[in-house]
Steps between C-alpha positions, in 0.01 A plus 500: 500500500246749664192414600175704394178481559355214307195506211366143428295366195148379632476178511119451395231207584231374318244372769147382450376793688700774364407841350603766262645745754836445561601578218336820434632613816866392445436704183642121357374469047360193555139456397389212659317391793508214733847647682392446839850588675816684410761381740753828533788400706515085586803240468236191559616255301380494174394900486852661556467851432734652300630862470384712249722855484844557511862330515316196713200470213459116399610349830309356743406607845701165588802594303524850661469359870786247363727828426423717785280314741554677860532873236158384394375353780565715783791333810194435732217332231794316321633335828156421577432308105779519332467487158117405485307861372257495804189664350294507197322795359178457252198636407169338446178547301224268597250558193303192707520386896872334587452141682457514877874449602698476790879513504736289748730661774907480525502153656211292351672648133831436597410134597262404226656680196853634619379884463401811649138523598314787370359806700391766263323840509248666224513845435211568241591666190134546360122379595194425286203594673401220791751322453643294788782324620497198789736487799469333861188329632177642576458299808675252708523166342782179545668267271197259519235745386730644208537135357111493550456783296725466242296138429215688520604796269395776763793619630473854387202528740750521773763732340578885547350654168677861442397787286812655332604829356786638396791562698341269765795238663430161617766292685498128514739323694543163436240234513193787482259372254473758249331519099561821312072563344459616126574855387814517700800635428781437762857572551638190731813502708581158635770251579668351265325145451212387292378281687098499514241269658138511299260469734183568239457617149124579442479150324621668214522233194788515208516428159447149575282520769796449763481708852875606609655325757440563865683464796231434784757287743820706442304857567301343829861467684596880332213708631508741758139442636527763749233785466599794419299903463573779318728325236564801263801745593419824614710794410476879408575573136794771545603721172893596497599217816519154579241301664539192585273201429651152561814447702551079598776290544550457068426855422421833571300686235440896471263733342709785334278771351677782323208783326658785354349838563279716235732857486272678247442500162709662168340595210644422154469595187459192201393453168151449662500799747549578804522199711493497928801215615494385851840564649596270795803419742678253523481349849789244613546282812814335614487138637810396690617172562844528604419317853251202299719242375199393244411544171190704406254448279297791309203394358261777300153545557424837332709753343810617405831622617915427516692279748815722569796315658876470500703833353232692292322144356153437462291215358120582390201278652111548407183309619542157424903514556689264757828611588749319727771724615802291647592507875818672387293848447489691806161702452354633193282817434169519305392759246196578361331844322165271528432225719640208598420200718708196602521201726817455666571192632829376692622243735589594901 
């Protein structure tokens, strides 16, 4: 059959430090709170996604690699895992501070756990005022003075404490210590692994007075205690273009803004009056990627709009979407008569 691009069903987690968020902004009818993460494309064992529109609905991500794998895929990212998805897409909403983490590189993860390690990046999706996420040191320190520390409970006296907005990118490579802070909402693009080392939790208690389990030996090997400035990606917010924000040897990711122009106004007449209607354009961008040999990945930040692709097809995708659109699919073009902003991610 022929491919198309791919809608999945969120696969969401209840966490100890979760909010209310994510699903208002996946526009999801689920009153609750507590969902700390909605995982939007994975095939971790476990939390397969599975599709969720059209002739493919009801299979998993696993099952449509098993039909089409190097269609799906891309020749050049399916040589390189074969039939292992290689990233997975959530978002998170920390209603309270995330542990103090650090995540393991290619080869400690591969020997310990037979797995990818896990670099990541953040883009933030929303702030609350002050709040603050934690990446890299603060100042120089070694293994021996980070198992001092963590004994002592002071180690966030020598970490990199961040202010964060909206639309502000962090990227953290493998073994950066790194906590997403409280009133955070975060869209995360990482490897595919879920492999995490605790390094502190605020001595936060449970039900029955039981801390969660750290991982003080297995993170000291892990961390990169190299010093590092400047820590937050810099780029220039671009309407109608491409910028890009993270490109690294397990993805590339892209900031694709389309705003629609304001052409006037038309006056109508209803039952109520006369009634001014703001009459837009509808602005559309074409992405090719004849010459890529990956998969991309659309996630939705804010807005509205069409994925056109194929002969005359076209798939919808507003804020809180994830679309995959198979390797197969030469380019696409986006359409909105509002706005629309995405994150496209790929593999080179």
């Amino acid at each position: 059959m022929q491919l198309y691009p791919l809608k999945f069903e969120p696969i969401l987690k209840r966490i100890i430090w979760g909010g209310s968020e994510i699903c208002r902004f996946k526009k999801i009818d689920v009153q609750d709170s507590g969902i700390g993460e909605s995982w939007e494309v994975s095939q971790v064992e476990g939390s397969v996604s599975v599709v969720a529109n059209g002739e493919l609905r009801g299979k998993s991500l696993t099952d449509v690699i098993e039909l089409a794998p190097e269609a799906l895929m891309g020749k050049t990212v399916y040589a390189r895992f074969g039939k292992v998805f290689p990233l997975l897409i959530k978002f998170i909403d920390a209603e309270d501070n995330l542990s103090i983490q650090v995540h393991p590189n290619d080869t400690i993860a591969r020997k310990r756990h037979n797995s990818f390690g896990k670099t990541e990046m953040w883009y933030v999706v929303a702030s609350k005022p002050g709040s603050k996420l934690i990446s890299g040191f603060s100042r120089q320190i070694d293994a021996e003075e980070y198992e001092r520390r963590i004994a002592e409970n002071s180690i966030e006296e020598v970490l990199q404490h961040h202010e964060a907005k909206a639309g502000d990118v962090f990227f953290l490579p493998a073994g950066r210590i790194h906590a997403i802070g409280a009133g955070l909402f975060i869209a995360e693009i990482q490897q595919t692994s879920n492999i995490t080392y605790r390094l502190y939790d605020y001595n936060r208690k449970d039900a029955q007075g039981k801390g969660r389990e750290l991982h003080t030996e297995l993170a000291k090997e892990a961390i990169d205690y190299q010093l590092y400035t400047d820590l937050k990606t810099q780029y220039e917010p671009v309407d109608n273009d491409a910028v890009s924000l993270v490109s690294c040897a397990y993805f590339t990711t892209n900031r694709v803004k389309l705003k629609a122009d304001v052409s006037g106004y038309e006056e109508i007449l209803t039952e109520s009056g006369k009634q001014k209607i703001m009459m837009t354009e509808t602005i559309e961008m074409n992405r090719d990627y004849t010459d890529l040999e990956s998969f991309v990945i659309y996630v939705c930040m804010e807005g509205e709009g069409e994925i056109a692709y194929g002969k005359d097809q076209t798939i919808s995708i507003r804020q809180g979407e994830t679309v995959l659109l198979p390797a197969c699919l030469d380019g696409t073009t986006l359409r909105t008569s509002t706005e629309l902003l995405i994150l496209e991610t790929y593999i080179l």
